[in-house]
C-alpha positions in Angstrom: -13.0 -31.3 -9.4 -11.8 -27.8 -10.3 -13.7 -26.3 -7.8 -12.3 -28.2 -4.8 -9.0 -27.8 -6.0 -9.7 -23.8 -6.1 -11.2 -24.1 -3.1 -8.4 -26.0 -1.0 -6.0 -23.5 -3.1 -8.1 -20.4 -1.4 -8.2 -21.5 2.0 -4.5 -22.6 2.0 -3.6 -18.8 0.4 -5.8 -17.4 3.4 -4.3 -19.7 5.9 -0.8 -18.5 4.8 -1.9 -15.1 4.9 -3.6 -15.3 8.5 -0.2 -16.4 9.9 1.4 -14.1 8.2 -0.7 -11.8 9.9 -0.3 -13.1 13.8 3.8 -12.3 12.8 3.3 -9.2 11.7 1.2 -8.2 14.7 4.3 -9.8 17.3 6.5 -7.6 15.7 7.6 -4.1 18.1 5.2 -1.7 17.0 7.9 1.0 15.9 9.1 -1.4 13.3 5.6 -2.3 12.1 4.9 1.3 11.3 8.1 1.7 9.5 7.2 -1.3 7.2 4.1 0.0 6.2 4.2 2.9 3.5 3.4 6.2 3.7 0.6 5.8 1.7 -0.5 2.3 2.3 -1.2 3.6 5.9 -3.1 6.4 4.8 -5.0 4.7 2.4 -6.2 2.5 5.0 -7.2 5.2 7.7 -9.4 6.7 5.6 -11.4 3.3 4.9 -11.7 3.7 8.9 -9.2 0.1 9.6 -6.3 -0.2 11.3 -3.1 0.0 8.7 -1.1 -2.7 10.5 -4.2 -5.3 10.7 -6.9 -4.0 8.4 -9.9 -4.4 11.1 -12.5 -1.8 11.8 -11.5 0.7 14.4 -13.3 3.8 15.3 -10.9 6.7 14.6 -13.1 9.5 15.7 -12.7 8.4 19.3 -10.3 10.5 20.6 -9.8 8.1 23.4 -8.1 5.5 21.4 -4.6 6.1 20.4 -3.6 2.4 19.8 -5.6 -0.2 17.7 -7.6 -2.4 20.3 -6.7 -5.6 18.3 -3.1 -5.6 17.4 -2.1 -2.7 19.4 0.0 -0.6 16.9 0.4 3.2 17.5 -2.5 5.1 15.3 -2.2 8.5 17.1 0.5 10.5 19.1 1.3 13.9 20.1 3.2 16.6 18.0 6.7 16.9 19.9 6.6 20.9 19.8 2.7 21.7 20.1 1.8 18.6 22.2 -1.3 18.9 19.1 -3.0 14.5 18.8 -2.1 13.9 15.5 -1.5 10.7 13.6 1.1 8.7 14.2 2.1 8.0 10.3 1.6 11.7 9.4 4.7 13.1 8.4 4.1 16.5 9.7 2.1 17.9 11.9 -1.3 19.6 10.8 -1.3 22.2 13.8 2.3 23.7 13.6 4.1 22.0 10.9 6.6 20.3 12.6 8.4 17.5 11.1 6.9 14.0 12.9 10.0 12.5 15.7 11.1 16.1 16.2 11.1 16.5 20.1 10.4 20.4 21.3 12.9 22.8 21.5 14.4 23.2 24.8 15.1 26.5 26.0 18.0 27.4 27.6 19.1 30.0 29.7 
């Protein structure tokens, strides 16, 4: 009897956190990247899954900049060095160059 009622508790907890899940994903993808910590997102890159879904995505393909299953932002371009980088690094690793900062325009 304690089984099934650990049981029924375990799919009802992974049911809640399923739709949970679909939410998160209809959510813009700017905002779902500001939800997610630093860290959190970092943590999960380097396990190779996606921080906004936590599936398996191939990150060494320099071909995909957005994950193929919930479509958040993974990688973008450096706004001074045009350098791929990842889209929750705070910096980028070619020039340095805080993440959102647009290049410099030159003026005459």
């Amino acid at each position: 009897m304690v089984t099934a009622l650990v049981g029924r508790q375990a799919i009802v907890s992974l049911n809640r956190y399923l739709e949970k899940q679909k939410l998160a994903e209809q959510l813009p993808d700017v905002q779902r990247r500001e939800e997610l910590s630093y860290d959190t997102a970092l943590t999960r890159l380097s396990k190779s899954v996606c921080p906004g879904c936590e599936r398996p995505v191939d990150l060494k393909n320099t071909a995909i900049d957005f994950c193929p299953h919930c479509g958040i932002g993974l990688h973008d371009h450096c706004g001074h060095c045009s350098t791929r980088k990842s889209a929750f690094a705070k910096f980028c690793h070619a020039c340095g160059t805080g993440a959102g900062q647009a290049a410099a325009v030159s003026r005459p």
